[in-house]
C-alpha positions in Angstrom: 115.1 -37.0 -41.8 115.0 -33.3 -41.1 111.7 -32.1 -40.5 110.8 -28.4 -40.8 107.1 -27.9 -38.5 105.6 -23.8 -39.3 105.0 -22.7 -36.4 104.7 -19.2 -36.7 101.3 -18.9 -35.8 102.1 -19.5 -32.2 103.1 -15.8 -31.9 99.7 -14.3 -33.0 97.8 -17.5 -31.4 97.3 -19.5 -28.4 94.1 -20.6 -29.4 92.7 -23.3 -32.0 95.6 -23.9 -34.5 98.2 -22.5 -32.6 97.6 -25.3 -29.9 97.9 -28.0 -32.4 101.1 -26.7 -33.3 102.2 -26.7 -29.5 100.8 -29.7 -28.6 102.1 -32.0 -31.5 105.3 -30.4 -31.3 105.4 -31.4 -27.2 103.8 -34.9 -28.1 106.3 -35.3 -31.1 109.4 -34.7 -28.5 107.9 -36.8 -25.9 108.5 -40.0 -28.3 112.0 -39.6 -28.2 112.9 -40.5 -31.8 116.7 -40.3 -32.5 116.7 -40.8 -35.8 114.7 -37.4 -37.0 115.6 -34.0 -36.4 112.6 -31.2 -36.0 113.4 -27.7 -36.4 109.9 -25.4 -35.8 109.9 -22.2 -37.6 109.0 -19.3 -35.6 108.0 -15.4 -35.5 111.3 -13.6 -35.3 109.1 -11.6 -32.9 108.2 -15.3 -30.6 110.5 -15.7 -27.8 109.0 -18.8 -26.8 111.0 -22.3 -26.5 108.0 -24.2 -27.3 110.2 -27.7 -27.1 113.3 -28.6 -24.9 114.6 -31.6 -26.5 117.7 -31.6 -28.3 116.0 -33.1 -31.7 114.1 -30.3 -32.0 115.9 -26.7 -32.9 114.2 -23.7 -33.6 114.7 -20.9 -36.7 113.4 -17.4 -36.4 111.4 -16.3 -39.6 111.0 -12.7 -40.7 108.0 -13.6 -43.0 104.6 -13.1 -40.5 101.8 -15.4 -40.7 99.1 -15.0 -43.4 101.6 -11.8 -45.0 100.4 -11.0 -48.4 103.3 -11.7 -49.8 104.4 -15.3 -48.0 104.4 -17.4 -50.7 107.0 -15.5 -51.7 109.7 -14.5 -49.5 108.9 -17.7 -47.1 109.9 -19.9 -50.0 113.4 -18.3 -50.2 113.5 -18.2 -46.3 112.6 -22.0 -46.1 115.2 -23.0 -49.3 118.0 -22.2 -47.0 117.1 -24.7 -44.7 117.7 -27.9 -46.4 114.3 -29.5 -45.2 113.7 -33.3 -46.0 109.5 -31.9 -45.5 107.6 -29.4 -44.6 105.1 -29.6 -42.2 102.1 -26.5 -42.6 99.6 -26.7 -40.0 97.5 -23.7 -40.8 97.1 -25.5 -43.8 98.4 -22.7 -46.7 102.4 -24.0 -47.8 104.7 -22.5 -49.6 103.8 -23.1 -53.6 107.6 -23.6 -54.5 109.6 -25.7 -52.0 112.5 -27.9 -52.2 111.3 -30.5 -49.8 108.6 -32.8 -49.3 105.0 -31.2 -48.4 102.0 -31.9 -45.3 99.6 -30.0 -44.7 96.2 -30.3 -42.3 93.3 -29.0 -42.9 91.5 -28.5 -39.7 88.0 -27.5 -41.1 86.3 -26.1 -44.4 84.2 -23.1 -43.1 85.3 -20.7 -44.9 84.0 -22.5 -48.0 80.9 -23.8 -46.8 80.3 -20.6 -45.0 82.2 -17.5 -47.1 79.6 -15.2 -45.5 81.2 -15.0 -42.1 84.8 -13.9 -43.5 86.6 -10.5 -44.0 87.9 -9.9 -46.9 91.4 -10.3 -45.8 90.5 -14.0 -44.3 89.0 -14.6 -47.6 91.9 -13.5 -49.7 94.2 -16.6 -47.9 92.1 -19.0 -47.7 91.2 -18.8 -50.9 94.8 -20.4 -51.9 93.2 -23.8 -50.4 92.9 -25.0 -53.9 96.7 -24.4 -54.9 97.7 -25.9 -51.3 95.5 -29.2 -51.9 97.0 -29.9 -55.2 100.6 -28.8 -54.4 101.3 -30.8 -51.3 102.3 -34.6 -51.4 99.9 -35.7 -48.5 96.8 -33.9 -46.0 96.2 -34.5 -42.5 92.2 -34.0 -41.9 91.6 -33.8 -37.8 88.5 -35.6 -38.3 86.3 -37.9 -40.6 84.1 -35.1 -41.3 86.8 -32.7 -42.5 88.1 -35.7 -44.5 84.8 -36.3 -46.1 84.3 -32.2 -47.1 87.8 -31.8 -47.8 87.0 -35.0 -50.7 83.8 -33.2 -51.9 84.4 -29.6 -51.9 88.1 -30.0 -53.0 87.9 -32.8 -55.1 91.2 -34.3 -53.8 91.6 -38.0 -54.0 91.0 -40.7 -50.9 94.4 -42.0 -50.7 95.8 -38.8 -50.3 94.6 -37.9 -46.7 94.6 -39.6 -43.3 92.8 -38.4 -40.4 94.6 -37.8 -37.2 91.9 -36.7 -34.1 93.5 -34.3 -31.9 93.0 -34.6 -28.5 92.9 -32.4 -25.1 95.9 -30.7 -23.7 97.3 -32.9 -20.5 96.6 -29.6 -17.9 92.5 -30.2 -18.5 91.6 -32.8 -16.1 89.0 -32.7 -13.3 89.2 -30.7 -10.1 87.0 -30.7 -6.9 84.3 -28.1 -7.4 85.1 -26.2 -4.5 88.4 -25.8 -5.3 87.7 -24.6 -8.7 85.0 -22.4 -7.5 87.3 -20.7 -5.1 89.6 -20.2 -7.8 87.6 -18.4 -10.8 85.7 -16.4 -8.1 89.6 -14.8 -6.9 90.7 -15.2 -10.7 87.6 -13.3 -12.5 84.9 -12.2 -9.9 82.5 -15.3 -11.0 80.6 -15.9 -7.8 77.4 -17.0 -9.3 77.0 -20.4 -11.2 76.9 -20.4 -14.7 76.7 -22.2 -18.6 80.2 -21.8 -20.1 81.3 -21.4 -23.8 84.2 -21.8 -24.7 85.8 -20.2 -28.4 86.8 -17.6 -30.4 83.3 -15.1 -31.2 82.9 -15.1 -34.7 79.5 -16.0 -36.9 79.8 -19.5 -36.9 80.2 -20.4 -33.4 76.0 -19.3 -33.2 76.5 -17.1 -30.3 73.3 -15.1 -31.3 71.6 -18.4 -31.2 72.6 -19.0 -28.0 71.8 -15.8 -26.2 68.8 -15.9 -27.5 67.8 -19.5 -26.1 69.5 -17.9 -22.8 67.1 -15.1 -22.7 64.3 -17.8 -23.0 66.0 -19.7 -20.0 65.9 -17.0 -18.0 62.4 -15.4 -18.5 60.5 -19.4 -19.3 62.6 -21.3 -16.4 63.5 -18.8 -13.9 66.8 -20.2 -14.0 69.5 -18.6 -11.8 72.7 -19.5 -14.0 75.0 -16.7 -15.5 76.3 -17.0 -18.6 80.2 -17.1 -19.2 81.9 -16.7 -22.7 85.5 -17.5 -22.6 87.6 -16.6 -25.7 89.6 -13.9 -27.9 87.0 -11.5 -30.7 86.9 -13.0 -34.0 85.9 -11.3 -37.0 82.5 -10.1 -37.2 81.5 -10.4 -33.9 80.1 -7.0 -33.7 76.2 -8.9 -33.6 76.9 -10.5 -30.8 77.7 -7.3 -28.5 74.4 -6.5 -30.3 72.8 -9.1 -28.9 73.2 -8.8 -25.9 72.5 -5.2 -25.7 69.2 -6.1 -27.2 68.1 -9.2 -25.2 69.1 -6.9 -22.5 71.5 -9.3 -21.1 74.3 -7.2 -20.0 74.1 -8.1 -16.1 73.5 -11.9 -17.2 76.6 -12.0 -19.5 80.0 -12.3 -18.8 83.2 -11.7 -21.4 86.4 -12.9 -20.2 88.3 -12.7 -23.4 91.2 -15.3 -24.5 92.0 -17.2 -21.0 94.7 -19.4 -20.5 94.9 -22.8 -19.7 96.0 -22.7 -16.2 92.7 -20.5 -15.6 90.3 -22.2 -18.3 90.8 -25.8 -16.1 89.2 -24.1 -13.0 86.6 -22.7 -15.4 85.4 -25.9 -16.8 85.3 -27.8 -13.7 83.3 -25.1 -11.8 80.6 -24.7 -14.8 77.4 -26.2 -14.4 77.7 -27.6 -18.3 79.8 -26.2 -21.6 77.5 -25.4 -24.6 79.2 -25.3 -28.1 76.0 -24.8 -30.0 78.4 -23.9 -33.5 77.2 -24.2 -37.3 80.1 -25.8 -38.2 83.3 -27.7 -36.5 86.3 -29.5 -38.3 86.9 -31.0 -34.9 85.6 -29.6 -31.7 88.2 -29.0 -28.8 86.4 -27.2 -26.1 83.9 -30.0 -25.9 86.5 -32.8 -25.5 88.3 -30.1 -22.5 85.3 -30.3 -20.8 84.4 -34.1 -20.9 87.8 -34.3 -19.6 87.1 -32.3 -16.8 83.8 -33.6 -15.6 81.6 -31.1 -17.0 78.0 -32.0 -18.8 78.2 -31.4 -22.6 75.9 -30.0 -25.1 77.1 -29.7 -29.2 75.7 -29.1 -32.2 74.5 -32.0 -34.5 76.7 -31.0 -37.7 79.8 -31.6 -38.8 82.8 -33.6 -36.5 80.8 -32.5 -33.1 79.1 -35.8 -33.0 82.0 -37.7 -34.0 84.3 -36.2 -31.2 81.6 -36.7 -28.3 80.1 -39.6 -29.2 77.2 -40.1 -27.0 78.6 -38.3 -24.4 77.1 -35.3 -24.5 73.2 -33.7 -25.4 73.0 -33.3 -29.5 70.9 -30.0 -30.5 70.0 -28.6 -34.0 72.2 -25.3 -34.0 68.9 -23.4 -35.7 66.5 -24.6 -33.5 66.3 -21.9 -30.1 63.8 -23.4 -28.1 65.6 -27.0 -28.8 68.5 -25.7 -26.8 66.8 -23.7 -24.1 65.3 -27.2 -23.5 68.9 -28.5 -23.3 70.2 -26.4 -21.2 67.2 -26.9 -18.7 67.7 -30.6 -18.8 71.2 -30.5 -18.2 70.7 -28.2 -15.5 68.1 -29.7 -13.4 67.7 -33.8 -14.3 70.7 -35.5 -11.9 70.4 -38.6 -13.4 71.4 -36.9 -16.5 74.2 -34.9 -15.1 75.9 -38.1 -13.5 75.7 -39.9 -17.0 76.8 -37.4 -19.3 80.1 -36.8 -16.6 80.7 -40.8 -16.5 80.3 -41.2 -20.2 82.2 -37.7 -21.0 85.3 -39.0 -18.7 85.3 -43.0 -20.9 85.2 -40.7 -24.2 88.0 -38.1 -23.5 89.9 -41.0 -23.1 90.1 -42.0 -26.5 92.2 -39.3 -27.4 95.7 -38.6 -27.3 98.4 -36.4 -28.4 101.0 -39.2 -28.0 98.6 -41.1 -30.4 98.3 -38.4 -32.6 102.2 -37.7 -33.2 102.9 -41.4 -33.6 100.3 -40.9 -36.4 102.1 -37.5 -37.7 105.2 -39.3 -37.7 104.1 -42.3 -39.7 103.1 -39.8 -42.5 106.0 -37.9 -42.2 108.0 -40.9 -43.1 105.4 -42.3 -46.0 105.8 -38.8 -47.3 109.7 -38.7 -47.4 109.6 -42.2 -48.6 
């Protein structure tokens, strides 16, 4: 079977669904399978050689990511390539295609919260409806996007399996020292701090969580910094505003989009990750830091709780005082801090990527079949 994997997104993205591409497609070359060939469609602009295994080949595409007019000149560009199925991670296909069809839908927000999104990220995500009635069978990353992608969409059980991520292999746990040593050469971070860990954008809450910051400050006296690791969104203007208002600007720290060589010595040298978000198809920061030791709180909604288990301290995203209380508890009970590490470490190890592309794999060949 010749498989055809869009990966175009890489280029633009390292982040969120361009990992899933990178990591499937290293976890799908790892199983070795001779009978399938792979060939990942790329950015003409992407030098990258994201696989080194001599099932997979790679096609440059002259049609960028999200382009107006993709449906359209990436069906002719994907024609030529005689595909037994195409494989659409950022979940939009081609509409007319001469192969089989997957998609995965890695959350819903944009329906459930059309608010936080530009006009432009409206206008192509809007094509869900097309894409779930087009395509032959949906990958959901979790339960909870399964169940919304059922109710909002209207598409039928049978015709979507969930498949969990799971944590790239570099995020794994690090003496503290070392790690300390390392962010304070790498970003200047020689005070200890509460990391998050995302792109800034409405629905990650970041107002709500500089705002229960402020209160940990000025009610609690705590010392902690507060780090925020990750690329600018769309609309994230309100959360520069925040901080200028809560007059937080020596407390807060923006690194930007940090790699994962650097983000491993970040999560093992914070003293806990919060991810308060309003909404989460899956959750991977949370599950990077469980795997690297580090105390855990998540919001209560969506596939948070059903990627942490009871790993980590549940909060109600709306609720500011709620997580200030968190936070302090994480920060200051020990007995609390050992559990939440023990019982992070047991969870993170339910997930896998080699898992995960056996699973891929298996629809694949249902698909074709």
């Amino acid at each position: 079977m010749r498989i055809g994997i869009d990966a175009r997104l890489v280029y633009y993205s390292r982040a969120g669904i361009g990992q899933y591409i990178l990591r499937l497609a290293e976890a799908l070359a790892g199983l070795q399978v001779k009978e399938d060939e792979f060939v990942l469609l790329q950015s003409r602009k992407d030098r990258t050689q994201i696989v080194n295994n001599h099932n997979f080949s790679r096609v440059s595409l002259w049609t960028p990511s999200h382009h107006r007019a993709e449906q359209l000149t990436l069906r002719f560009e994907i024609g030529r390539l005689r595909l037994d199925l195409l494989h659409s991670p950022d979940f939009i296909p081609p509409f007319r295609r001469n192969c089989k069809s997957v998609i995965t839908i890695h959350d819903l927000a944009f329906l459930l919260y059309p608010h936080f999104l530009t006009k432009e990220a409206a206008r192509y995500y809007g094509q869900i409806d097309q894409a779930v009635r087009r395509t032959d069978h949906i990958i959901a990353v979790s339960e909870s996007t399964r169940q919304d992608t059922i109710k909002l969409l209207g598409v039928p059980e049978r015709k979507i399996t969930v498949i969990h991520e799971a944590a790239n292999p570099i995020y794994r746990q690090i003496a503290t020292d070392e790690a300390r040593r390392h962010v304070a050469e790498t970003y200047g971070l020689d005070r200890e701090y509460i990391l998050f860990v995302s792109t800034i954008e409405p629905r990650k809450n970041l107002p709500g969580l500089l705002q229960a910051y402020r209160k940990l400050l000025d009610d609690y006296k705590r010392p902690e910094g507060l780090v925020l690791a990750g690329s600018q969104g769309w609309l994230s203007e309100e959360v520069y505003d925040t901080v200028e208002t809560l007059n937080l600007g020596t407390h807060v720290r923006f690194l930007g989009r940090v790699p994962s060589k650097h983000l491993v010595y970040l999560y093992n040298a914070a003293r806990l990750l919060v991810h308060p978000s309003f909404y989460e198809g899956f959750g991977l920061p949370p599950l990077e830091a469980m795997t690297c030791g580090t105390p855990t709180i998540v919001s209560n909604v969506s596939a948070l709780p059903e990627v942490v288990g009871d790993a980590a301290i549940l909060i109600d995203p709306h609720d500011v005082d709620g997580l200030t209380v968190a936070m302090w508890r994480a920060l200051t009970d020990e007995d609390l801090r050992v559990s939440l590490i023990a019982k992070g470490l047991k969870r993170a190890q339910m997930f896998s990527w080699k898992r995960a592309a056996q699973q891929t794999l298996d629809v694949y060949r249902r698909v074709a079949e």
